[in-house]
C-alpha positions, -999 to +999 in steps of 0.1 A: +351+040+413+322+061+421+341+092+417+351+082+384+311+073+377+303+104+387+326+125+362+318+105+337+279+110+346+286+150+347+307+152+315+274+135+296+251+156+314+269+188+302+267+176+265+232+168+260+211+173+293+195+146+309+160+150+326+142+126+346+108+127+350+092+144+382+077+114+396+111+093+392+122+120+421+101+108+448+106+075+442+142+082+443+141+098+468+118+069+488+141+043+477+170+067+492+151+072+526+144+034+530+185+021+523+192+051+545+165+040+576+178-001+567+215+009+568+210+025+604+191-001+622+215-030+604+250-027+591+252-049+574+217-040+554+222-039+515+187-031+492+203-040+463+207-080+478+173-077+490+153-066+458+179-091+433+155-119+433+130-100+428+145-080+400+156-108+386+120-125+386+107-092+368+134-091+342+126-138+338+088-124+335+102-091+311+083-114+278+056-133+296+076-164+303+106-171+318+119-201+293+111-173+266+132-148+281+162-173+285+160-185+249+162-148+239+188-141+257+212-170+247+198-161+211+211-128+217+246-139+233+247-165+204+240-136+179+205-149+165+177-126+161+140-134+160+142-128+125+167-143+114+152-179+128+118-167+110+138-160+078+154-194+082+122-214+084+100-194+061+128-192+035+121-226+019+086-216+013+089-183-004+115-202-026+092-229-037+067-201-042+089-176-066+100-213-085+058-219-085+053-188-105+088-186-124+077-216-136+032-207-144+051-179-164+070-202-184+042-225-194+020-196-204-003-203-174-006-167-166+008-134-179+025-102-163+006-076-169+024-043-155-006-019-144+004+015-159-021+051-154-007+068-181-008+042-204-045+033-194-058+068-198-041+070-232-062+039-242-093+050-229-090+082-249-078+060-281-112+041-274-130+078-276-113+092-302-117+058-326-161+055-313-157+094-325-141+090-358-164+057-365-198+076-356-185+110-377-173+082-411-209+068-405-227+100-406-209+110-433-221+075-455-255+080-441-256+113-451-245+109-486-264+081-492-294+102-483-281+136-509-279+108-533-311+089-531-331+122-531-311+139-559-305+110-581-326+080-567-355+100-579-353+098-613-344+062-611-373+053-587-405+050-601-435+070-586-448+042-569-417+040-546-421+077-539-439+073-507-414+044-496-384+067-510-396+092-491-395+079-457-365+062-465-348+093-471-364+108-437-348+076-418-317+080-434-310+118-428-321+117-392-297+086-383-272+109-398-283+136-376-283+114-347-251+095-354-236+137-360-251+149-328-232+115-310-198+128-322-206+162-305-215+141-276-185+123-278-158+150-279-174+161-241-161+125-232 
């Protein structure tokens, strides 16, 4: 049986190398000298009945707690997984919770709103581009409105109004200007 171990061990070791780290060696090699002394002084010595209870404390103590380890393991033999058990219990819950929403959406409690970058920067310049066309239409009225208060309006004001007309006609150009200048400003947006 070992022989057959053996070939079988060399015929993986050909196909992909297998390397054990340096200090695994010496305790090898301890473990070796210790069945070797225990095997001359006693016959009937055998390490491997020795160190079982111990082993088999260290693999009990392998998650902390031995009644852990044992429930894994007849989970495992069974064919349950941790998760599985957690999808069972929490399950119920996320089912009540999509039926929550499914049903908030249906009463208008809330609405989807899908987040999209594209579409955001697209409305952001719509938003510029509209403030820029308003600002240029409103120059544009102010601006007329000013050409035809100081071509026309004169005649029709008196000369009494002229002082009034006068810085009427100043306020109106230079919101103009400053409602021109904002579109300039605005296209750097």
């Amino acid at each position: 049986r070992r022989k057959d171990l053996g070939e079988d061990f060399l015929s993986l070791n050909q196909d992909t190398p297998f390397i054990f780290p340096p200090t695994w060696t010496f305790v090898f090699r301890a473990f070796f000298s210790l069945d070797g002394i225990g095997k001359t002084l006693d016959p009937k010595y055998d390490l491997t009945k020795i160190t079982l209870p111990y082993l088999k404390e260290l693999l009990d103590l392998k998650d902390g707690n031995a009644v852990k380890t044992t429930l894994l393991r007849i989970g495992k033999r069974v064919g349950l997984r941790p998760q599985d058990i957690n999808e069972f219990i929490t399950q119920p819950r996320r089912t009540a919770r999509v039926e929550d929403v499914t049903k908030r959406l249906e009463q208008g409690e809330f609405k989807l709103r899908v987040r999209a970058l594209e579409v955001e920067r697209m409305m952001e310049r719509s938003k510029i581009v509209q403030k820029n066309i308003f600002n240029l239409v409103l120059s544009c009225a102010l601006l007329n409105t000013g050409v035809l208060l100081a071509t026309v309006g004169q005649n029709i004001i008196s000369s009494k109004w002229f002082l009034s007309t006068k810085w009427a006609l100043r306020l109106i150009f230079g919101t103009a200007f400053f409602t021109g200048a904002k579109v300039s400003f605005g296209m750097k947006e």
